[in-house]
N, C-alpha and C positions, 0 to 999 in steps of 0.2 A: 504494500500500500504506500502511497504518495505521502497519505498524512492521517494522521487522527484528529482525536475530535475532542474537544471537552468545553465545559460551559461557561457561556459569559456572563458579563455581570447581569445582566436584562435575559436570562432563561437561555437565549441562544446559544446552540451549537455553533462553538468556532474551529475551525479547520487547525490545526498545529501541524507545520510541516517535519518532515519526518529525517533528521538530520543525516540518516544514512541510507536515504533513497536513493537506490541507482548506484548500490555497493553491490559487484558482481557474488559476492559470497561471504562465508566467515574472514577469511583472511582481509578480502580488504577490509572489515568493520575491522577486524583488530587494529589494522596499518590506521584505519582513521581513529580510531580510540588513541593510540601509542601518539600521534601529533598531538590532537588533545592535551592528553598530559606533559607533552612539548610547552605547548604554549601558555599551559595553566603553570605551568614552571617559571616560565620564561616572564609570565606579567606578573609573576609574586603571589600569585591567588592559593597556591602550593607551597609549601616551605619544607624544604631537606630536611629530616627528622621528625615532622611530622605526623599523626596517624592520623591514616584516611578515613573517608567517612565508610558506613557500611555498605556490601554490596547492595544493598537494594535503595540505600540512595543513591547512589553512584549511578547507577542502571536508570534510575528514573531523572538524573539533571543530565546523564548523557542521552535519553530517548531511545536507550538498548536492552535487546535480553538480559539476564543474569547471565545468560550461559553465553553470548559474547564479550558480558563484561570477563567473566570468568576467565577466559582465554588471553584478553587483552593481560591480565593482572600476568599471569602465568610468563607469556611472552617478558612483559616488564622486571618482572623477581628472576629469569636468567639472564636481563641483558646486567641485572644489578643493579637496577632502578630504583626496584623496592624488596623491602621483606616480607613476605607470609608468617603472619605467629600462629600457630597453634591456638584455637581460643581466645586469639587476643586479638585479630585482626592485622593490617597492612598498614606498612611502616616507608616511609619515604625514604633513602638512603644518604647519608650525608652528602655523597657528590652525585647524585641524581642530577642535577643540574650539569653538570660539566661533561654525566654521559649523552646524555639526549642535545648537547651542542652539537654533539657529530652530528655530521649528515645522515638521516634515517636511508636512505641508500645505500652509503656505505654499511652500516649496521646490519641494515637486512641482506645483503649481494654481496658477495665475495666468491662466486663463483668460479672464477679462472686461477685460484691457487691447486695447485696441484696438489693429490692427494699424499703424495711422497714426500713434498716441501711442506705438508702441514705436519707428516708422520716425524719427520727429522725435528722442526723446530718443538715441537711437543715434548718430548726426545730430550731435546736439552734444557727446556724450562721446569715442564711439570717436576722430575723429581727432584729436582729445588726446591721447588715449591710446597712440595708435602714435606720436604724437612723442613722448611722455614714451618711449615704449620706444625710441625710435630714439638716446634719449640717455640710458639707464640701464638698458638690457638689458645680462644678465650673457652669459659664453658657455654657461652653462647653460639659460639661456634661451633662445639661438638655437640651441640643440642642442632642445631640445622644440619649436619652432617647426618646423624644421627636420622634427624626425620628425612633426607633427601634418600637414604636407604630404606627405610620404609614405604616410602612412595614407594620406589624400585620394586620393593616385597610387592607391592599392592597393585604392581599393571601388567599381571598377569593376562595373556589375551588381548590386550589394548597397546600396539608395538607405538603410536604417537606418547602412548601415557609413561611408556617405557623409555623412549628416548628420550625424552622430554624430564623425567628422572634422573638417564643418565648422567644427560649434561649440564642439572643440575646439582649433582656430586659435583662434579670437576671444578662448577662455577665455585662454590663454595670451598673447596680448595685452596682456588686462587685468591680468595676472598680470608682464609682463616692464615696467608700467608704471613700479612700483617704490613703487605707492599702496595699500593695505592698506584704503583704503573704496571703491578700486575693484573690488576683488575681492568684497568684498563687493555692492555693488552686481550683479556679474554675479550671485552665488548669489539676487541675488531676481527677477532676469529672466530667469535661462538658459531657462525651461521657455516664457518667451512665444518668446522666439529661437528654443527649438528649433522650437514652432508655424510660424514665419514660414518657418524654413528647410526644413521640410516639403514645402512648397508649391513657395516657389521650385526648389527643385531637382527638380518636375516637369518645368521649363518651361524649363530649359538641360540643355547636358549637364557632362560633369566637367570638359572642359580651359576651357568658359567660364567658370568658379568660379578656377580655376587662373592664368589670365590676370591676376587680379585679385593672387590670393593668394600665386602667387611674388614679384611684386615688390614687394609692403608688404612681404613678409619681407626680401628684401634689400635695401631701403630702411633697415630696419632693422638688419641687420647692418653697412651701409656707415655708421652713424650720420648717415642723415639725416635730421630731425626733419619738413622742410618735405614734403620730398619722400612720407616716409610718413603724414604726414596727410592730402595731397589725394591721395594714391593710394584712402586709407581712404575720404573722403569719393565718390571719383568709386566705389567698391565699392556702395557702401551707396544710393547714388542709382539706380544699375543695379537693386539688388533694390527698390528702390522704384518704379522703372517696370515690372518683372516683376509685382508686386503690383497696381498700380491696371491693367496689361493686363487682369491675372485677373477683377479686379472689373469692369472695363467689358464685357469679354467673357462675363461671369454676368447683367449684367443685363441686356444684348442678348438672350440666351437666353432668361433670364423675360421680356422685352417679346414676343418673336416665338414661345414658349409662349402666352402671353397672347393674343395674337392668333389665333394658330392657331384654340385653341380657341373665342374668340368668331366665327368667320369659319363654323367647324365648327357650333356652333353653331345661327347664322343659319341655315342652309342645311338642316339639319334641322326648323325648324320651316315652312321654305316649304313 
């Protein structure tokens, strides 16, 4: 619908336009939620640290579902925008502003990094980064860890609810490192991560992801620094043999397509 309806001051129905008429789908309402909170950042109407209002006000001053808003929030807590509290609602994040200055472009699209150049740099950050977390994670932190693997437990059969788990672990990683250009750093690669973990989590199932992912977390909450870096790096080497399986096994396929057909072929013009 174009627009709804509700009443004016003299009985009549008035028309309210309908602010995300002529969004081809869920995603673009997200993309138009996520400027939103761009610009409600941007004129001060939002303030970093802040908690938001509830979904169902939110929902009704944006003229959206819950279950768009729902998604919009989700999108926003792994770019590190905000946080989800258990029972306590959504928190705006102190440099929320300075991530939503990039270009939401860039944020969303980074498609042309290859997937070997994301596997390498991964490779040399991430398990840094879970020893820096294994020695400066708060308990706040390993309370969001904590629940980022529960989700994980919980999207059994739902591979978006799954992914969308996964690399909300890693975010919080980056986040429990205690480095503020790390975090930055994920908000310019989440979207190639998300691509990679697309894939891989065709090709295991959830407790093989899990094997990995409980114990960097409590590598991390035992503060161990050694111990959760080569947990991180033997993770990250696993999904890089999952990757080059996929590619060797794509181009066997085209070689013995290829073949096929010339063999097919031949045989027709005999």
């Amino acid at each position: 619908m174009a627009a709804r309806a509700k009443t004016g001051t003299r009985g009549r129905v008035v028309p309210v336009p309908d602010p995300t008429y002529g969004l081809r789908g869920k995603d673009d309402v997200t993309y138009w939620l996520v400027l939103r909170f761009q610009q409600l950042l941007t004129d001060g109407v939002l303030k970093p640290g802040a908690r938001l209002p509830s979904e169902r006000e939110l929902a009704g001053k944006f003229g959206v579902a819950r279950s768009s808003l729902r998604q919009a929030l989700k999108v926003l807590e792994v770019m590190g925008v905000i946080t989800q509290r258990v029972g306590d609602g959504s928190y705006l994040n102190s440099d929320a502003s300075a991530v939503l200055s990039v270009p939401m472009d860039f944020l969303f699209l980074l498609d042309d990094t290859s997937v070997q150049e994301l596997v390498e740099m991964r490779l040399i950050v991430e398990p840094a980064l879970a020893g820096r977390a294994a020695e400066r994670a708060t308990a706040a932190d390993i309370a969001l860890l904590k629940q980022a693997i529960e989700e994980f437990e919980s999207s059994e059969g739902d591979r978006v609810k799954l992914v969308s788990a996964d690399l909300l672990f890693h975010r919080r990683i980056f986040q429990a490192s205690g480095n503020r250009l790390s975090g930055r750093l994920f908000h310019m690669i989440h979207r190639a991560m998300l691509n990679m973990m697309m894939v891989t989590s065709r090709m295991v199932d959830l407790e093989h992801t899990l094997r990995f992912h409980i114990p960097i977390m409590e590598a991390i909450e035992q503060r161990e620094p050694r111990q959760a870096s080569r947990l991180m790096t033997e993770h990250l080497v696993d999904a890089q043999e999952l990757i080059l399986h996929t590619k060797r096994e794509t181009q066997a396929k085209q070689l013995d397509d290829y073949f096929s057909g010339a063999l097919a072929m031949k045989s027709r013009r005999r």
